[in-house]
C-alpha positions as CSV (number, residue, x, y, z in Angstrom):
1,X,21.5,1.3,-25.9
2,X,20.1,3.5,-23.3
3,X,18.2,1.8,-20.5
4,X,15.3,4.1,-18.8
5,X,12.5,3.7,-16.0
6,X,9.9,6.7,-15.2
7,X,9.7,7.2,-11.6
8,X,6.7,7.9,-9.5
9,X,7.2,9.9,-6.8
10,X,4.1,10.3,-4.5
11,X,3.8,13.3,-2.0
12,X,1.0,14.1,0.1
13,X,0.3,17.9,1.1
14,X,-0.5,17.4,4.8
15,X,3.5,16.4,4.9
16,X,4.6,19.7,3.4
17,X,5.6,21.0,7.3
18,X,8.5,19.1,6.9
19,X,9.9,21.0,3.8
20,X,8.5,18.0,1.7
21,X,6.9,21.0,-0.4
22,X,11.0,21.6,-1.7
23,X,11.7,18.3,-2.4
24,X,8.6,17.8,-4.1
25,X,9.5,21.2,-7.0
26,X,13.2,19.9,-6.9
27,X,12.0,16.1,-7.9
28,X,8.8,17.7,-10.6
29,X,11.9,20.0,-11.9
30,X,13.2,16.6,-13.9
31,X,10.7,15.9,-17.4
32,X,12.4,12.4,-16.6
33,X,10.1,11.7,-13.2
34,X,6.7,11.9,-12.6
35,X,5.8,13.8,-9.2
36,X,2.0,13.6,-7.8
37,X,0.5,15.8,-4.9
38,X,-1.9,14.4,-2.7
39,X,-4.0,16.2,-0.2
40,X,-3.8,13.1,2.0
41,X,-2.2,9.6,1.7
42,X,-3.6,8.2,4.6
43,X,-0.5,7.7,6.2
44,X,-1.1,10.3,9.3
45,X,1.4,8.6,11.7
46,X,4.4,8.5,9.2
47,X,3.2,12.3,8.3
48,X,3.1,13.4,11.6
49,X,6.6,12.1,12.6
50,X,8.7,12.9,9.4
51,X,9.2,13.7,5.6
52,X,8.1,10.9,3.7
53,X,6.9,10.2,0.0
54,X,6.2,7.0,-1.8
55,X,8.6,6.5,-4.6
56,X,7.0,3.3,-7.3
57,X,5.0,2.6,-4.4
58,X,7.7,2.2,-1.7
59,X,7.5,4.1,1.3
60,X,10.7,6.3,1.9
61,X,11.1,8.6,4.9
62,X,14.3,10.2,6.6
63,X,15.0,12.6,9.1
64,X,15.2,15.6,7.3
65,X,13.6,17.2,3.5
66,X,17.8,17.0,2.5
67,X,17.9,13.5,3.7
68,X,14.8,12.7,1.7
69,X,15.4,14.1,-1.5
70,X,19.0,12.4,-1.2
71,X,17.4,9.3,-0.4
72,X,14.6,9.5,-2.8
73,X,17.6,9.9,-5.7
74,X,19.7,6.9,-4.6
75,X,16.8,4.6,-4.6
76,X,16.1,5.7,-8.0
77,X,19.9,4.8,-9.2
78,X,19.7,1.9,-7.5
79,X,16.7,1.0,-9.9
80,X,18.1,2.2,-12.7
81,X,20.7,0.1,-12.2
82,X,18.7,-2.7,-11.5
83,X,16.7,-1.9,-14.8
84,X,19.7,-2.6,-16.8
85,X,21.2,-5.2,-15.5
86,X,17.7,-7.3,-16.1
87,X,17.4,-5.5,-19.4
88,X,20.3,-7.1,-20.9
């Protein structure tokens, strides 16, 4: 039996400076994930300092677009994985 989960992964536009903008076709590049743009999130601090997007509603941010997109993939693994072991 295969287990699945939809992501939502949240970006907002006024972020893009930060190369969120890559990310963002990289993540909406996979039918499996569902990837919103939003012209603001209301989250001006976080966007000012560094690449952030909201991932099932949890904030994730990093240092770098690379570091984002790598982080934004491990938290989805680690709820896939969480998905299955609860489905069983």
């Amino acid at each position: 039996m295969k287990y699945t989960m939809r992501p939502i992964i949240e970006f907002c536009t006024s972020n893009m400076h930060h190369g969120t903008d890559e990310v963002m076709r990289k993540l909406a590049a996979n039918p499996d994930y569902d990837v919103v743009e939003y012209g603001c999130m209301g989250n001006c601090g976080e966007c000012y300092d560094m690449p952030y997007a909201l991932l099932n509603g949890d904030f994730i941010t990093a240092q770098t677009a690379d570091e984002l997109y790598e982080a934004i993939l491990a938290k989805i693994k680690e709820a896939e994985e969480l998905y299955k072991l609860f489905a069983e």
